[in-house]
VEXDREN-2710 file (C-alpha; in Angstrom, 1 decimal):
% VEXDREN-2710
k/r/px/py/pz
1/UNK/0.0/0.0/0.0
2/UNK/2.8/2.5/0.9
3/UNK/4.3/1.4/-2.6
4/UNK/1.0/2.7/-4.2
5/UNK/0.4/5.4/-2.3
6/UNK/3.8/7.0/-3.6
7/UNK/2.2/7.0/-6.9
8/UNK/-1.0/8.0/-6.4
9/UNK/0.8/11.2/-4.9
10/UNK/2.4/12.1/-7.8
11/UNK/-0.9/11.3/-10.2
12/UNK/-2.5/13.6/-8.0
13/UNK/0.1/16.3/-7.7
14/UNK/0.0/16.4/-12.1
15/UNK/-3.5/16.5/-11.8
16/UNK/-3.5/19.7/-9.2
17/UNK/-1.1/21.4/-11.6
18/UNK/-3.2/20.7/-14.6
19/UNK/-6.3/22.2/-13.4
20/UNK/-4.3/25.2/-12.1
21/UNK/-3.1/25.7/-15.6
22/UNK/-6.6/25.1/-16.8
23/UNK/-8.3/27.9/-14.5
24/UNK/-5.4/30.3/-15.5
25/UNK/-6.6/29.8/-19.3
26/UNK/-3.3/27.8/-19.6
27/UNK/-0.4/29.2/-22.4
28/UNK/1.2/26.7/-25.2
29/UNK/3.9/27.0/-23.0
30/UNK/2.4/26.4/-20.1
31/UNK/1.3/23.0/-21.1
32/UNK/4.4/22.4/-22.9
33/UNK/5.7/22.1/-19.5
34/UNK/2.9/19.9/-17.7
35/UNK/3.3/17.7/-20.8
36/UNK/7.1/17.3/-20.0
37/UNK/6.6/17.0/-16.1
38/UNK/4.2/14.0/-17.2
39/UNK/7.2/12.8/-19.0
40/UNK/9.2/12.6/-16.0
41/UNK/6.8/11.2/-13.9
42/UNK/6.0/8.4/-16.2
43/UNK/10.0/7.2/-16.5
44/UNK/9.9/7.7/-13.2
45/UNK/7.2/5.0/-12.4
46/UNK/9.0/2.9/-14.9
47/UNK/12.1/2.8/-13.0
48/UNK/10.3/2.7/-9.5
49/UNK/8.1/-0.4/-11.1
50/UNK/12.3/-1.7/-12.0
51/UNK/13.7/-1.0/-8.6
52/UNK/10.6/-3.4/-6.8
53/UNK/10.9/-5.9/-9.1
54/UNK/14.3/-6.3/-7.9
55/UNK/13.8/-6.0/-4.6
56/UNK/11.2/-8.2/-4.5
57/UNK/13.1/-10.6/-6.3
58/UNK/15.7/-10.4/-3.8
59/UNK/13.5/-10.6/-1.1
60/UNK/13.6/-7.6/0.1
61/UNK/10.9/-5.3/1.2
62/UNK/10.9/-1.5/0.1
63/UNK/10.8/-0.5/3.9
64/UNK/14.5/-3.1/4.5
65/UNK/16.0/-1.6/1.5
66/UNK/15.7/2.1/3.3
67/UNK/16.9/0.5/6.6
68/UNK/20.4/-0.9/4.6
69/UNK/20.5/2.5/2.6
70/UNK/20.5/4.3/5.9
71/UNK/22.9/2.1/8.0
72/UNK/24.8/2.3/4.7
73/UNK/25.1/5.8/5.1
74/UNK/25.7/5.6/8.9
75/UNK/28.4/7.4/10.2
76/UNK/30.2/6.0/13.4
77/UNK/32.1/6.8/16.2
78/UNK/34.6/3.5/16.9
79/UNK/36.7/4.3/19.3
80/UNK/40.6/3.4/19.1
81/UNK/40.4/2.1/23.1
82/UNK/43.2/-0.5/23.1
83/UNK/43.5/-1.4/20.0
84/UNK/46.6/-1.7/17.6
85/UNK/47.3/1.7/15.7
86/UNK/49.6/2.7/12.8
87/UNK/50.3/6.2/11.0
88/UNK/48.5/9.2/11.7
89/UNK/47.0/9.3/15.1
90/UNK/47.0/13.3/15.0
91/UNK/44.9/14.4/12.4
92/UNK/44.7/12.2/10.0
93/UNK/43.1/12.7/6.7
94/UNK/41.3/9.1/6.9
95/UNK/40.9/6.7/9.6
96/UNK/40.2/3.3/8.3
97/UNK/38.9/0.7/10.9
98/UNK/39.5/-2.7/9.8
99/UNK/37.4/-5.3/11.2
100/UNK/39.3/-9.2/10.4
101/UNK/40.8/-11.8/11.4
102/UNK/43.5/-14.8/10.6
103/UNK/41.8/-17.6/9.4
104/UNK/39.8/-15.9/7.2
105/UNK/41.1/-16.1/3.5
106/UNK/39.6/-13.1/2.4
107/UNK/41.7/-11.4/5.1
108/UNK/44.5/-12.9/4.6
109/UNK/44.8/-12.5/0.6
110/UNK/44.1/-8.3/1.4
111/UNK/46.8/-8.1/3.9
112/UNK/49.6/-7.5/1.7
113/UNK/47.1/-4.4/0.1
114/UNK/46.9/-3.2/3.7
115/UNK/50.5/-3.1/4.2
116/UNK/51.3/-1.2/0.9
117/UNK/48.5/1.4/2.5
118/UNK/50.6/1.4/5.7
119/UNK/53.7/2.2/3.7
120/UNK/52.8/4.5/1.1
121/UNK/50.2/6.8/3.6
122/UNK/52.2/6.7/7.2
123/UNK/51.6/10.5/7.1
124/UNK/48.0/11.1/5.8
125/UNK/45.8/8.0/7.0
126/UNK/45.3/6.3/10.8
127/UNK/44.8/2.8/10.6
128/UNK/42.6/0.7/13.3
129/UNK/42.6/-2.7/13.6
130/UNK/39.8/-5.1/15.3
131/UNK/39.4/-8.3/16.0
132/UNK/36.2/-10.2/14.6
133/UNK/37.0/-13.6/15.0
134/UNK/34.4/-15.7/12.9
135/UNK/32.5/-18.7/15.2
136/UNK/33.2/-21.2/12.3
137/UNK/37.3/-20.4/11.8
138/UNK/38.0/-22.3/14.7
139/UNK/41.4/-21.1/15.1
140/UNK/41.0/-17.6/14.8
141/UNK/40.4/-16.9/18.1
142/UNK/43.9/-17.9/19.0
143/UNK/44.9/-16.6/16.5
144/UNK/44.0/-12.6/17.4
145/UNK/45.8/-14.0/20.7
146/UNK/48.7/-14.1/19.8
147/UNK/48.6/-11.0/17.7
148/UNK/47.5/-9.7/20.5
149/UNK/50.8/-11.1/23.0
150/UNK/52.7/-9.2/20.2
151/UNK/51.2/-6.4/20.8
152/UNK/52.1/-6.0/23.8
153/UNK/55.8/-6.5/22.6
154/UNK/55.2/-3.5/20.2
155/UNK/55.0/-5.4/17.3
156/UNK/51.8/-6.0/16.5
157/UNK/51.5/-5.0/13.0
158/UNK/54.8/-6.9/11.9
159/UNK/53.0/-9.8/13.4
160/UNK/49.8/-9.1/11.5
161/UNK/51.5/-9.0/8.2
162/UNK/53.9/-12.4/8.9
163/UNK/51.3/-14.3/10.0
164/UNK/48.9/-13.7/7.1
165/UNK/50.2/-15.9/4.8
166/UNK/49.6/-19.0/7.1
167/UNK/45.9/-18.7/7.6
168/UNK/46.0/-22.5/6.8
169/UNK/47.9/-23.4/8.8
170/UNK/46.9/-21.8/11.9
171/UNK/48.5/-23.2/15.1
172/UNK/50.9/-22.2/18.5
173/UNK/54.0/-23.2/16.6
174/UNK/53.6/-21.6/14.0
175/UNK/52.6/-18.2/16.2
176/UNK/56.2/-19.2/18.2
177/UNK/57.8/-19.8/14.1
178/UNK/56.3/-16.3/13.6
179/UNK/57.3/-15.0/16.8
180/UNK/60.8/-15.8/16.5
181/UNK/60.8/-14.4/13.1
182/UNK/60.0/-10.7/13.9
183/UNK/62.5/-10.5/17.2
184/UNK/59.7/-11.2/19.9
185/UNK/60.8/-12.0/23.6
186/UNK/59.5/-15.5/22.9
187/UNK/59.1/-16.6/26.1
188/UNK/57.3/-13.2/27.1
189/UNK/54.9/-14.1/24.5
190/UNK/53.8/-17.5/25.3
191/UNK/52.6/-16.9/28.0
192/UNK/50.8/-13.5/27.1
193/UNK/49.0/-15.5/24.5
194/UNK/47.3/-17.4/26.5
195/UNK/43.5/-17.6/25.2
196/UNK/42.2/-17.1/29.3
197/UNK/39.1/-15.4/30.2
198/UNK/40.6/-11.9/30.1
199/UNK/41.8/-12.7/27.0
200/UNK/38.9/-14.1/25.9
201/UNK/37.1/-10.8/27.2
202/UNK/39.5/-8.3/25.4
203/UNK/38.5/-10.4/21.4
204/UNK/35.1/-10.1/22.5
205/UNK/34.9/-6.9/23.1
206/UNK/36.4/-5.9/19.7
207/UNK/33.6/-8.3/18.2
208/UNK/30.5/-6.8/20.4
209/UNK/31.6/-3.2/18.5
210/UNK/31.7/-4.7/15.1
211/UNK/28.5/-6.3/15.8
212/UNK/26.9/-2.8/17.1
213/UNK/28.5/-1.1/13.5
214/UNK/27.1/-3.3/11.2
215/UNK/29.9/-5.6/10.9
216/UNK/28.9/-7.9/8.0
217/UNK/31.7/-10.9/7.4
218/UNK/35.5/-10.0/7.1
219/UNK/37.5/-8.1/6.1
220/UNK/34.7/-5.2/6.7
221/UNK/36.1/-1.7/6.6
222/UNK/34.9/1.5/7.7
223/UNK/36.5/4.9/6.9
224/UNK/36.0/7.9/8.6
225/UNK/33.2/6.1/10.2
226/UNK/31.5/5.2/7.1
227/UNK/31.0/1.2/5.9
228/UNK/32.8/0.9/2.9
229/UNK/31.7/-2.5/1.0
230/UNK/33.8/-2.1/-1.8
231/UNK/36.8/-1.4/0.0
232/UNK/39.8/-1.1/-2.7
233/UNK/43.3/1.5/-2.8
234/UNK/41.0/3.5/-5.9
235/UNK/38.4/4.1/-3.5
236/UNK/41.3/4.9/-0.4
237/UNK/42.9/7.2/-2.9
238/UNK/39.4/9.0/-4.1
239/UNK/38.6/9.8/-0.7
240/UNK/41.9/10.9/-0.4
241/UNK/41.8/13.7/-3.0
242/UNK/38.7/14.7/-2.4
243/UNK/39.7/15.0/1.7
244/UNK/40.1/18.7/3.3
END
């Protein structure tokens, strides 16, 4: 009914205009332009007739497309809190919040685009990055752990990028291997990886925030506060150029 009703508006608005012409004693001009303005208004229920065809198709009520359009358009404040940090933390032009994880293969095939971010935009762009381990990567968890242990070390986002390539092959010794590799106290960081209940606590809480965002699957990236589904260095260096 609300789909209707959206039309009948606009056959009654050209109807209203019509007769005001018509009591005026209407020009050829005049009605040149009512004859154009129902022009307009017949593409325009074309395409509205195309756009719930598709949404029904999909599934997807009028009134749930709205509701994605607007948390689309969403703007959020995620705070930094505890969480690992790289380039700009002044004033940035962008802040990019990545939500991810290590078993994810998704994640771990964008990591080396992430790092080239890191390297080529220390100066102009903050980056954030949040755990959101997925329920069925079983080993993710321990996973953001151990990224975690490194953190605290100060190494976090060497450890991030050397452990991305083993998202298969997920497991303590190959954290330790990893470990090793970028000059960690090794023995400082087994036991800060331990996956206990404050541990467990401090993942969670990175997950609860992407949940409350709009988090949909990983990698999910916001910037500036915005959801960005079609994340991509065009789309980091648009925004860039187009930033104050």
């Amino acid at each position: 009914m609300k789909r209707l009703s959206i039309i009948a508006v606009a056959i009654i608005a050209i109807s209203l205009v019509a007769c005001n012409q018509a009591s005026a004693g209407g020009t050829f001009g005049s009605q040149a332009k009512l004859d154009n303005l129902e022009k307009e208004f017949n593409t325009l229920k074309e395409e509205f007739e195309v756009i719930k065809y598709a949404l029904d198709k999909r599934g997807i009520s009028l009134e749930a497309a709205r509701a994605e359009m607007e948390a689309d358009n969403k703007v959020w404040d995620i705070p930094d809190e505890d969480s690992p940090v790289f380039g700009n933390t002044k004033n940035p032009k962008l802040t990019i919040v990545e939500f991810t994880e290590f078993q994810c293969p998704y994640c771990s095939r964008i990591a080396p685009t992430m790092q080239e971010l890191n390297k080529k935009y220390p100066d102009q762009i903050k980056f954030v990055y949040k755990h959101f381990p997925l329920s069925f990567h079983a080993n993710a968890k321990a996973a953001a752990a151990a990224s975690i242990a490194a953190h605290k070390q100060g190494k976090f986002w060497e450890f991030r990028y050397a452990l991305a390539p083993h998202s298969r092959e997920l497991s303590d010794s190959t954290y330790l291997a990893v470990a090793k590799e970028i000059g960690l106290d090794v023995e400082k960081f087994k036991k800060d990886m331990v996956l206990d209940s404050a541990m467990d606590a401090r993942i969670d809480k990175d997950f609860q925030l992407g949940v409350k965002v709009g988090v949909q699957g990983t990698p999910n990236f916001y910037i500036n506060g915005k959801r960005q589904d079609r994340f991509s260095p065009d789309l980091v260096e648009k925004l860039l150029k187009e930033a104050k």
